[in-house]
MIMAR-492864 format. One record per residue: residue in three letters; x, y, z of N, C-alpha, C in turn. Coordinates in nm, 3 decimals, decimal comma. Last residue first. Layout:
REM residues N
<kolpa><res>Ala</res><n_xx>X</n_xx><n_yy>Y</n_yy><n_zz>Z</n_zz><ca_xx>X</ca_xx><ca_yy>Y</ca_yy><ca_zz>Z</ca_zz><c_xx>X</c_xx><c_yy>Y</c_yy><c_zz>Z</c_zz></kolpa>
...
This chain:
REM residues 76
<kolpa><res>Unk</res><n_xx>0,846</n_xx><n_yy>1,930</n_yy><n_zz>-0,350</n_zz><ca_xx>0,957</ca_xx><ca_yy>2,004</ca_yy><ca_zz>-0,429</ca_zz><c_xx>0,996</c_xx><c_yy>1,910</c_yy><c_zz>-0,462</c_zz></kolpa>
<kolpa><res>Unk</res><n_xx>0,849</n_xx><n_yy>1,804</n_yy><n_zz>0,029</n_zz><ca_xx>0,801</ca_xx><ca_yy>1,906</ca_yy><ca_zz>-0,092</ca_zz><c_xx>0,886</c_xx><c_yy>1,935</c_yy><c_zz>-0,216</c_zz></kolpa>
<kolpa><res>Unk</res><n_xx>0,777</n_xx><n_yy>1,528</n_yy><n_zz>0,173</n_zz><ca_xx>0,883</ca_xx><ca_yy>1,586</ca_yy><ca_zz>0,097</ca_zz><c_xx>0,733</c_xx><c_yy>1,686</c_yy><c_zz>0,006</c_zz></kolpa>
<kolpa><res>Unk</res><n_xx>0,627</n_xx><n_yy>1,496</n_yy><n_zz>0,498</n_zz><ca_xx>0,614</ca_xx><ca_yy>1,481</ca_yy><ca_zz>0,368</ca_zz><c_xx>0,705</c_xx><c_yy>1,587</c_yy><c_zz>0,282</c_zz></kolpa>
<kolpa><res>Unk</res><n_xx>0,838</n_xx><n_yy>1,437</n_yy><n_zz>0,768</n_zz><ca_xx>0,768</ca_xx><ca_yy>1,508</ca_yy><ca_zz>0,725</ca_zz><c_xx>0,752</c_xx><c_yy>1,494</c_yy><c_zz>0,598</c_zz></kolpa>
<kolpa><res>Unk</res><n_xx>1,023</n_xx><n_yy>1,102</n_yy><n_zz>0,784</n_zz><ca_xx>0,975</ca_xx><ca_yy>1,228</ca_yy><ca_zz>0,860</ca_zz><c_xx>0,876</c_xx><c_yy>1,239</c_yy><c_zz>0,754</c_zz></kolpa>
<kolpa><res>Unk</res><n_xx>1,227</n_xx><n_yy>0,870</n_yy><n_zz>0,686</n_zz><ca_xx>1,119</ca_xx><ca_yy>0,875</ca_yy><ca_zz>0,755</ca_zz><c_xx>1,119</c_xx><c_yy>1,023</c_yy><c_zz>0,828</c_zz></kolpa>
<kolpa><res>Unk</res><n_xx>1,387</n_xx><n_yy>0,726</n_yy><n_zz>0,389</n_zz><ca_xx>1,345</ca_xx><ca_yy>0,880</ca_yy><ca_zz>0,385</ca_zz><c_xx>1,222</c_xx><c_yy>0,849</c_yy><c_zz>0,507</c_zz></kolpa>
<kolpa><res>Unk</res><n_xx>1,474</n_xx><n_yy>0,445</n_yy><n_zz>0,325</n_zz><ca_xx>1,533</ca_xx><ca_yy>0,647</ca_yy><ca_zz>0,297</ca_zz><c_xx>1,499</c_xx><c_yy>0,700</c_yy><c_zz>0,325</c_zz></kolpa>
<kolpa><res>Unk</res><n_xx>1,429</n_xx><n_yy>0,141</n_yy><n_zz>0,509</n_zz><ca_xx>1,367</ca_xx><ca_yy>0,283</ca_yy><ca_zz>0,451</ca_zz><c_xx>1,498</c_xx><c_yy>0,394</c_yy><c_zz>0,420</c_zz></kolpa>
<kolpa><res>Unk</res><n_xx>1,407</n_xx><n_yy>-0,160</n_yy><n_zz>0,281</n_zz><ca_xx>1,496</ca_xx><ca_yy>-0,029</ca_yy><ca_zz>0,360</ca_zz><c_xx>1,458</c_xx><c_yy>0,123</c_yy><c_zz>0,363</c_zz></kolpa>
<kolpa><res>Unk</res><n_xx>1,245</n_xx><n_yy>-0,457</n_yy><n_zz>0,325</n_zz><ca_xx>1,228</ca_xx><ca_yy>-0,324</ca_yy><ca_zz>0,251</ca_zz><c_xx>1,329</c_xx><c_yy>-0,234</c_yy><c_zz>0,363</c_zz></kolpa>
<kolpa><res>Unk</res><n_xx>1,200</n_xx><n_yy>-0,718</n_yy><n_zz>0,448</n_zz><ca_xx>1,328</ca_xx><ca_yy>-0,698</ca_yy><ca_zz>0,305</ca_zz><c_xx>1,328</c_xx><c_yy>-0,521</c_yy><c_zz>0,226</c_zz></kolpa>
<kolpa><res>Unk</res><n_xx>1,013</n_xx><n_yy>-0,771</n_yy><n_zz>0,539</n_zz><ca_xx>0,991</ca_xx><ca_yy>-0,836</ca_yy><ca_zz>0,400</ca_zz><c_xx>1,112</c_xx><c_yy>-0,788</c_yy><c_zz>0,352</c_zz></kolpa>
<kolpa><res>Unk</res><n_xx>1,032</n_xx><n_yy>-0,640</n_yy><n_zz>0,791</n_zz><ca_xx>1,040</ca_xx><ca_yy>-0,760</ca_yy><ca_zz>0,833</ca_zz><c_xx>1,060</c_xx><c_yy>-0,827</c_yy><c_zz>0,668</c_zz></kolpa>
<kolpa><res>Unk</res><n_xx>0,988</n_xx><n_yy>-0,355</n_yy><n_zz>0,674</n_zz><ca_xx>1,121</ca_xx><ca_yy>-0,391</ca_yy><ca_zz>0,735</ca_zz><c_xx>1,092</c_xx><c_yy>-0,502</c_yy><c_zz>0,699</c_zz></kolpa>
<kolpa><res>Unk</res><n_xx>0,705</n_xx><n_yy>-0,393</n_yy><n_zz>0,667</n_zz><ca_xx>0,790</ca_xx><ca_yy>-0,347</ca_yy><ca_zz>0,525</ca_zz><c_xx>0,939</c_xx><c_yy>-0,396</c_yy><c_zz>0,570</c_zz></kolpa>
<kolpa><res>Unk</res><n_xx>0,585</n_xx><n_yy>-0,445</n_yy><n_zz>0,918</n_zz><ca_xx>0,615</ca_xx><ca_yy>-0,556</ca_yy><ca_zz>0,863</ca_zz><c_xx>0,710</c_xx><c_yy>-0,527</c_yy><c_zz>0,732</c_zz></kolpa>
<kolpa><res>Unk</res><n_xx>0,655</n_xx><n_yy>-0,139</n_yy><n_zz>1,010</n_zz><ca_xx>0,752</ca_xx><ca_yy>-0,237</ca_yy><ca_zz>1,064</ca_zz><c_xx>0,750</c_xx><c_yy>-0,402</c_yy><c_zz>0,994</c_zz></kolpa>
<kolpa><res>Unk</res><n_xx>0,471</n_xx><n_yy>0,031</n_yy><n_zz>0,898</n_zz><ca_xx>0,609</ca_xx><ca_yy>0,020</ca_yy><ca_zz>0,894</ca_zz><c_xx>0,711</c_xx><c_yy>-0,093</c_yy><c_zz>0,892</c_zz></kolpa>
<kolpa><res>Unk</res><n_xx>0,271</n_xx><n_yy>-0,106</n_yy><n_zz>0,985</n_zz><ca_xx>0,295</ca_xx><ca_yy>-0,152</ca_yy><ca_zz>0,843</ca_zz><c_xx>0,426</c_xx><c_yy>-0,161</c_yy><c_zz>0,810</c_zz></kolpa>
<kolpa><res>Unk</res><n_xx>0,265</n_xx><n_yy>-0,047</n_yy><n_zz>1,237</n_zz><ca_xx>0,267</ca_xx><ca_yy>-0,162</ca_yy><ca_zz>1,214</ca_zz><c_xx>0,280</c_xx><c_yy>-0,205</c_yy><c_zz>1,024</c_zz></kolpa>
<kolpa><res>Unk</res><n_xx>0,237</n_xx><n_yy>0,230</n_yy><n_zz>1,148</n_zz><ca_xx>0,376</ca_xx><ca_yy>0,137</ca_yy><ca_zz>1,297</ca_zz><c_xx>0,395</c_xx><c_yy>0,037</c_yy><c_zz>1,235</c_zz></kolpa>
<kolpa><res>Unk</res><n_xx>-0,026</n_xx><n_yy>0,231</n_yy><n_zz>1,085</n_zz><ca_xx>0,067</ca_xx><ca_yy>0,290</ca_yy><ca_zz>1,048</ca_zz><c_xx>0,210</c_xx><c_yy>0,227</c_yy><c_zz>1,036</c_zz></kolpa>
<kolpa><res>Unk</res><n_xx>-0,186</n_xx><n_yy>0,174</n_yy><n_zz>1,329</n_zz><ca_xx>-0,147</ca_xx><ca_yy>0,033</ca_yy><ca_zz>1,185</ca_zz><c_xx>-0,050</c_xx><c_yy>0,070</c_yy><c_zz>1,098</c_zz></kolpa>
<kolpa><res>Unk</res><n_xx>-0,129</n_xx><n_yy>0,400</n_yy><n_zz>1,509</n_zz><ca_xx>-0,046</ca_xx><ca_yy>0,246</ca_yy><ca_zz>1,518</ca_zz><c_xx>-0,039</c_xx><c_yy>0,117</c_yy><c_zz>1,413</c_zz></kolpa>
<kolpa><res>Unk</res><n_xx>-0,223</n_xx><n_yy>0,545</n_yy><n_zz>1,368</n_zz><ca_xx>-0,052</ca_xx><ca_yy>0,610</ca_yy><ca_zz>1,388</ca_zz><c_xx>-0,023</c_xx><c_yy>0,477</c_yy><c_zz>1,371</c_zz></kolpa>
<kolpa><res>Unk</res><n_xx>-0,535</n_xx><n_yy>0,480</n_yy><n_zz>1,365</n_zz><ca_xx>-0,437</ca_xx><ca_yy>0,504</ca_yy><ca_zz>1,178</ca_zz><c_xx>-0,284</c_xx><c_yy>0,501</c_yy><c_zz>1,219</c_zz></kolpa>
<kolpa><res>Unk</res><n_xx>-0,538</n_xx><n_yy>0,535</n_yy><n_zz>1,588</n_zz><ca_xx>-0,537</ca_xx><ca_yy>0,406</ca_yy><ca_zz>1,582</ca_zz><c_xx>-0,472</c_xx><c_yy>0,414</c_yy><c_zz>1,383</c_zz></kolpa>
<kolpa><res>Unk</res><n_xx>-0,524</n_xx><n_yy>0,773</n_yy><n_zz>1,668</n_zz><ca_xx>-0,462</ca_xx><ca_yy>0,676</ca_yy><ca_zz>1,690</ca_zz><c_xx>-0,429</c_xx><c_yy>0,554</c_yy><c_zz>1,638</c_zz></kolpa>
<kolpa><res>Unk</res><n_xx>-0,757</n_xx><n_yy>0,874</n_yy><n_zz>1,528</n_zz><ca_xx>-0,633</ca_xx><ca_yy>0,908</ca_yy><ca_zz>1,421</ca_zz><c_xx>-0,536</c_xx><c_yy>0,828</c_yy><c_zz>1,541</c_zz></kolpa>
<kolpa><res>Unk</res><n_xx>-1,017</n_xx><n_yy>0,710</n_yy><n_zz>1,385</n_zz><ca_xx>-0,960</ca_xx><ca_yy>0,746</ca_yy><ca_zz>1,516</ca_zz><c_xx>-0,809</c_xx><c_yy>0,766</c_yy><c_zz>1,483</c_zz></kolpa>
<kolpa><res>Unk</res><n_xx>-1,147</n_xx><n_yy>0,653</n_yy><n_zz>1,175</n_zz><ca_xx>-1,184</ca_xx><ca_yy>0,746</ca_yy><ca_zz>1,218</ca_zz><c_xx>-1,114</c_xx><c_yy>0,829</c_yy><c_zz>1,369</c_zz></kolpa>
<kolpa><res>Unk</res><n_xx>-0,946</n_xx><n_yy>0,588</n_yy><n_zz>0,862</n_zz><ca_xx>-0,951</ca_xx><ca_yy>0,550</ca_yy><ca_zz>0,991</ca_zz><c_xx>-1,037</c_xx><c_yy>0,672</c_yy><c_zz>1,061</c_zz></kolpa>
<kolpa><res>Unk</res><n_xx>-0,877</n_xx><n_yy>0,445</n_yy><n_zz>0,549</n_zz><ca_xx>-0,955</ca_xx><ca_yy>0,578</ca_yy><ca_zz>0,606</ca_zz><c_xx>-1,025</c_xx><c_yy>0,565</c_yy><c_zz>0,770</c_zz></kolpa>
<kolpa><res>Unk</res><n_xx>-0,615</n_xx><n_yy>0,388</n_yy><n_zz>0,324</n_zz><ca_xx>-0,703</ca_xx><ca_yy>0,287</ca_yy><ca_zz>0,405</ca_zz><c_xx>-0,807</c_xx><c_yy>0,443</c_yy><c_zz>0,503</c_zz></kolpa>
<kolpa><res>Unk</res><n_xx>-0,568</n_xx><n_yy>0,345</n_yy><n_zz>-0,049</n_zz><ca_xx>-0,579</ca_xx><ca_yy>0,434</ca_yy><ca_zz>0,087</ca_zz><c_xx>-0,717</c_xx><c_yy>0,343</c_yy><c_zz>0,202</c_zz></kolpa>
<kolpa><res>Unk</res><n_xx>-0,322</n_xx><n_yy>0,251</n_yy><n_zz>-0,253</n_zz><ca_xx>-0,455</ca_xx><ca_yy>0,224</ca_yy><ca_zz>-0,169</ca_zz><c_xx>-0,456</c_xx><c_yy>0,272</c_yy><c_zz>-0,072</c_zz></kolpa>
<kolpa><res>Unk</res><n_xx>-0,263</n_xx><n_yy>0,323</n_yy><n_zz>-0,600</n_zz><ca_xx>-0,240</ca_xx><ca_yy>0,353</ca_yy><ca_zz>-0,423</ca_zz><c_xx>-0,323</c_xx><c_yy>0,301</c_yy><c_zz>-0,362</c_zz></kolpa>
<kolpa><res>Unk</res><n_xx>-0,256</n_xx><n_yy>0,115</n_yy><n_zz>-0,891</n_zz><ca_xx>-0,338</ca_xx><ca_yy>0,183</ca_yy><ca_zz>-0,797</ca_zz><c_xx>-0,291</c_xx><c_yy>0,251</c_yy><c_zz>-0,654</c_zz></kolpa>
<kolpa><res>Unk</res><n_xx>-0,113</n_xx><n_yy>-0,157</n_yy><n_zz>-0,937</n_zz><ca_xx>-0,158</ca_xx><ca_yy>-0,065</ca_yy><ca_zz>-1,013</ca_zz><c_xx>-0,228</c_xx><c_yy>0,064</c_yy><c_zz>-0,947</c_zz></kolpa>
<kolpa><res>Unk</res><n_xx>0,178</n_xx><n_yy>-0,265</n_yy><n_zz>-0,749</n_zz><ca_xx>-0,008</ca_xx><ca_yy>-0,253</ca_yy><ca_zz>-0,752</ca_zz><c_xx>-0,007</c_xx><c_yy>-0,115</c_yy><c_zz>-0,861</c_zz></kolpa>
<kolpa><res>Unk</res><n_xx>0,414</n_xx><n_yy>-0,255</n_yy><n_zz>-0,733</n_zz><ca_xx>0,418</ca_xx><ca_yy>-0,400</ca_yy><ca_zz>-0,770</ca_zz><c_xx>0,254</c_xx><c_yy>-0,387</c_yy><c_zz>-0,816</c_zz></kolpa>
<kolpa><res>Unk</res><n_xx>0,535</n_xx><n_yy>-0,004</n_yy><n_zz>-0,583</n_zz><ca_xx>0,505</ca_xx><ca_yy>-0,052</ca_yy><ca_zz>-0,748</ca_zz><c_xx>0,477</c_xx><c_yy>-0,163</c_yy><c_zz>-0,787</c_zz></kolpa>
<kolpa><res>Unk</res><n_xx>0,233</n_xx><n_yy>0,055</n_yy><n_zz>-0,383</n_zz><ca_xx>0,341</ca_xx><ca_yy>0,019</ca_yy><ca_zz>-0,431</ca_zz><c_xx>0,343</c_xx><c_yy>-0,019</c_yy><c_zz>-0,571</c_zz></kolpa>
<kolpa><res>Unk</res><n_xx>0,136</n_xx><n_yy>0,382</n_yy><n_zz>-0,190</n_zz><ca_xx>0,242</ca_xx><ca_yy>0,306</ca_yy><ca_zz>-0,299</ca_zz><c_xx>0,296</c_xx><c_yy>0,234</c_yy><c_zz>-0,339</c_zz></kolpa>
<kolpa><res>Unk</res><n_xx>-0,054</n_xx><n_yy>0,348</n_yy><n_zz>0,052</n_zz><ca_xx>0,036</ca_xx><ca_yy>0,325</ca_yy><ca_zz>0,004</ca_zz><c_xx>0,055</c_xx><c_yy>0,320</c_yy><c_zz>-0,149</c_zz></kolpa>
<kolpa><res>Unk</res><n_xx>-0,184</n_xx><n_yy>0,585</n_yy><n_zz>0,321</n_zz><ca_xx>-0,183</ca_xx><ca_yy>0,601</ca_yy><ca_zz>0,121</ca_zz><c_xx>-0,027</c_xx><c_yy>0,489</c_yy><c_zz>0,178</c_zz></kolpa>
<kolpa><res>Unk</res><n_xx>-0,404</n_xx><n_yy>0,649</n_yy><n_zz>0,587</n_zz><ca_xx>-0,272</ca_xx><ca_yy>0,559</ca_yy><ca_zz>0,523</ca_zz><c_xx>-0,288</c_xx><c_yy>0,571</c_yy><c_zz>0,395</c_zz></kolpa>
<kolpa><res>Unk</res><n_xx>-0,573</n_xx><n_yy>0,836</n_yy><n_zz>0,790</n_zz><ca_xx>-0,563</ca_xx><ca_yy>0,816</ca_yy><ca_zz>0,678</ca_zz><c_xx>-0,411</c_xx><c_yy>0,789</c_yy><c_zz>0,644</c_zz></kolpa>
<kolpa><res>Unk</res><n_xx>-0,791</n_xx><n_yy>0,974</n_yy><n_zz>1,038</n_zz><ca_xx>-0,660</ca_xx><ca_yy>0,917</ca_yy><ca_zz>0,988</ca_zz><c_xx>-0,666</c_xx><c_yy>0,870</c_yy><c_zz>0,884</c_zz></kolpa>
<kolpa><res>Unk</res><n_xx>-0,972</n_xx><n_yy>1,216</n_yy><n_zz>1,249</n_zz><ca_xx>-0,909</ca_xx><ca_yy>1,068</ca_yy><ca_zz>1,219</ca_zz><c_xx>-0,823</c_xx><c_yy>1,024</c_yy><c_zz>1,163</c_zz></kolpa>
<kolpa><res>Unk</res><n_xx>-1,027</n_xx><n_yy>1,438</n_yy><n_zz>1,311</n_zz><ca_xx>-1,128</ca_xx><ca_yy>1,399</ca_yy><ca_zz>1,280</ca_zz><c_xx>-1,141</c_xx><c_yy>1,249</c_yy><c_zz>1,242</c_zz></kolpa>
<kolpa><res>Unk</res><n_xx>-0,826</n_xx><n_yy>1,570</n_yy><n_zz>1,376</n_zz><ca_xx>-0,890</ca_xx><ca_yy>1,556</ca_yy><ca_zz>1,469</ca_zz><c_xx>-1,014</c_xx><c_yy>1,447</c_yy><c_zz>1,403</c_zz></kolpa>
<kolpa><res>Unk</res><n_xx>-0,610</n_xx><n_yy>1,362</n_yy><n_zz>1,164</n_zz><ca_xx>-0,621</ca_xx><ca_yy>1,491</ca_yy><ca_zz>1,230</ca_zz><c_xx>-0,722</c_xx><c_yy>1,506</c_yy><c_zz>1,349</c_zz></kolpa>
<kolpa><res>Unk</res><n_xx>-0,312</n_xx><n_yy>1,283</n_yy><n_zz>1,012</n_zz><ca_xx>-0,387</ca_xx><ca_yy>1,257</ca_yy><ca_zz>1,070</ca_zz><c_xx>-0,421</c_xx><c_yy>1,379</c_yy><c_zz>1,155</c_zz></kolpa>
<kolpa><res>Unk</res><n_xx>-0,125</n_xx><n_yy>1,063</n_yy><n_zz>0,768</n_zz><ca_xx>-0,175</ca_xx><ca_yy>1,195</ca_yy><ca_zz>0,737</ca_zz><c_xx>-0,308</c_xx><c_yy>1,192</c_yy><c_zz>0,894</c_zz></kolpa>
<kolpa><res>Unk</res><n_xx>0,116</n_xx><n_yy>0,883</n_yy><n_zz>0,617</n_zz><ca_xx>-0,034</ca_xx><ca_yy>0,908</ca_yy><ca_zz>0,714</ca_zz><c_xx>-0,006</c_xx><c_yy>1,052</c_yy><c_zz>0,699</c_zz></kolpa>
<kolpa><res>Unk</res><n_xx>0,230</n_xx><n_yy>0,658</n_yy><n_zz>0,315</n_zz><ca_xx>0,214</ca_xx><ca_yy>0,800</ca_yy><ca_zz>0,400</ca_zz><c_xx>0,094</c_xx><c_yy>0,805</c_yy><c_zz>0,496</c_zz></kolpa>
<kolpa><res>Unk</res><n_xx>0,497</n_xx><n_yy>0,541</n_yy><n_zz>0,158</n_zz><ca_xx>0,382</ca_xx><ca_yy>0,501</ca_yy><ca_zz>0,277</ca_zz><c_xx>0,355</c_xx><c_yy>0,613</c_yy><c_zz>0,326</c_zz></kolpa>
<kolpa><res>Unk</res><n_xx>0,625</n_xx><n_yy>0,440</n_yy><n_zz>-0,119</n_zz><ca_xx>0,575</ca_xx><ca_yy>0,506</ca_yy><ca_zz>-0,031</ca_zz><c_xx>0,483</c_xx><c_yy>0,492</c_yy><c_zz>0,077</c_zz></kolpa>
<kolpa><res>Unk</res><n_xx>0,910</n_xx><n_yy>0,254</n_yy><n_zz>-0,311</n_zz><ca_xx>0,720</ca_xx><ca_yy>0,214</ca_yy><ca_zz>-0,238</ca_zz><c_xx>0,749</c_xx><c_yy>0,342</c_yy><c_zz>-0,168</c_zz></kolpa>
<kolpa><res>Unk</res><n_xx>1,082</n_xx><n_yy>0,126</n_yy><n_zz>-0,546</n_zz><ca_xx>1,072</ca_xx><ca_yy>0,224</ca_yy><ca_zz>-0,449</ca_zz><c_xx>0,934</c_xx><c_yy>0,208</c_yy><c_zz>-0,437</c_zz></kolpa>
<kolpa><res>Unk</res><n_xx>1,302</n_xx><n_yy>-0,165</n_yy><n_zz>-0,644</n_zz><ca_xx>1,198</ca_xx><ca_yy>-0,055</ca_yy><ca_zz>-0,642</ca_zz><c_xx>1,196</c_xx><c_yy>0,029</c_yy><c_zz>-0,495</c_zz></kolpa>
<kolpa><res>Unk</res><n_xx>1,560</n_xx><n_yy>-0,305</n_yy><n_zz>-0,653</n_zz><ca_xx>1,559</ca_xx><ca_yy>-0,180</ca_yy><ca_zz>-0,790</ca_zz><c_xx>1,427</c_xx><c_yy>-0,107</c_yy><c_zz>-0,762</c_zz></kolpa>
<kolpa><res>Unk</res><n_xx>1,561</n_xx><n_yy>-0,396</n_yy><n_zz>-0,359</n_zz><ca_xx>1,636</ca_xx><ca_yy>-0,426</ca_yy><ca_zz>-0,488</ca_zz><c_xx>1,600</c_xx><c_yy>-0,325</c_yy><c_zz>-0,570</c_zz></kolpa>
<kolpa><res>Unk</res><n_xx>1,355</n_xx><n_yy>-0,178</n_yy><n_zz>-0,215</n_zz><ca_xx>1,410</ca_xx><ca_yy>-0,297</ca_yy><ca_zz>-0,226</ca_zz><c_xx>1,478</c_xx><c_yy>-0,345</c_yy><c_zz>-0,370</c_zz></kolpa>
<kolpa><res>Unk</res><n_xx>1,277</n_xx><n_yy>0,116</n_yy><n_zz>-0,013</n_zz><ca_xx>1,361</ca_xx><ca_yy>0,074</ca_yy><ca_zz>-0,127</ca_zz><c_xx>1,370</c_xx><c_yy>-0,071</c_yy><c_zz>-0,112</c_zz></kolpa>
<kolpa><res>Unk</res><n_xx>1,070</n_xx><n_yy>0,385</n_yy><n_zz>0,089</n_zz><ca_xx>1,139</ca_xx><ca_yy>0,278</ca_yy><ca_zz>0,100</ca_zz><c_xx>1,207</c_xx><c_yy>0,169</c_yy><c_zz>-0,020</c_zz></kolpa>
<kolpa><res>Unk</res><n_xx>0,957</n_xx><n_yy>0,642</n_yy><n_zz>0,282</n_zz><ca_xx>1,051</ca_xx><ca_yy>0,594</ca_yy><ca_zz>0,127</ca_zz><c_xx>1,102</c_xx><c_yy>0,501</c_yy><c_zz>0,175</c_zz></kolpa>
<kolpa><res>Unk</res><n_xx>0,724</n_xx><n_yy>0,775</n_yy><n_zz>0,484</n_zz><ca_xx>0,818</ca_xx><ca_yy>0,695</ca_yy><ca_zz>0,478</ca_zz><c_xx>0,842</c_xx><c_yy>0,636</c_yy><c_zz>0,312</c_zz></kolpa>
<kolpa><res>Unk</res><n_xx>0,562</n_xx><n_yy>1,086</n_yy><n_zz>0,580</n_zz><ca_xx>0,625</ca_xx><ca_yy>0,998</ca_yy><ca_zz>0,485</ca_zz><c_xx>0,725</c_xx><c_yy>0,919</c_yy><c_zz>0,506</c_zz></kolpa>
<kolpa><res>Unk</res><n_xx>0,345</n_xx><n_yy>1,198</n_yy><n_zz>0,826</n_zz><ca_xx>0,416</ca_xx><ca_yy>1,147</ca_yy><ca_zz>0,833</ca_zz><c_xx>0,497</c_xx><c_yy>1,073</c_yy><c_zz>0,671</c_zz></kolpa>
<kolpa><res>Unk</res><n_xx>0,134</n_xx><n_yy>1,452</n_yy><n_zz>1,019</n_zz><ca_xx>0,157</ca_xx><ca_yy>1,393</ca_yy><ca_zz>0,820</ca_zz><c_xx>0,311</c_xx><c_yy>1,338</c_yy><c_zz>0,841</c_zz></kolpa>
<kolpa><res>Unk</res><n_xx>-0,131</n_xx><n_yy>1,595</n_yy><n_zz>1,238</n_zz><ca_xx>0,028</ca_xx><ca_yy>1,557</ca_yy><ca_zz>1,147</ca_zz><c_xx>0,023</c_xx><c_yy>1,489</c_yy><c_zz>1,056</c_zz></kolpa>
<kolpa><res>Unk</res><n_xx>-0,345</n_xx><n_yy>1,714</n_yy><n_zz>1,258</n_zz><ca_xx>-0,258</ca_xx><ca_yy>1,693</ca_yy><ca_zz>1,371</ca_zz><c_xx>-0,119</c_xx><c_yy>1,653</c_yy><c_zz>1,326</c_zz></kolpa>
């Protein structure tokens, strides 16, 4: 149903946040560089993946993070 990327920047790092969502449900990948690992969270209701989604978005703001880059996943 869709695929959303957000880039985000604080002092010298960069983090990713991506959904990805379809009929069948949802799925968050973050990036950050501070974690060894991505962590993907795996939602069965792809609403509800948009809105923790939102909500991650929006606490990254609240900590001091600037986004670059919110739409469609970068290709290339």
């Amino acid at each position: 149903m869709g695929s959303r990327t957000v880039v985000m920047a604080k002092e010298e790092m960069v983090a990713l946040l991506g959904l990805r969502t379809s009929e069948e449900g949802g799925l968050i990948c973050r990036v950050d560089p501070r974690e060894k690992k991505p962590a993907v969270q795996i939602y069965e209701d792809a609403v509800l993946a948009r809105h923790w989604f939102g909500k991650s978005v929006e606490s990254s703001r609240k900590n001091g993070w600037q986004i670059v880059y919110d739409g469609l996943p970068l290709m290339g």
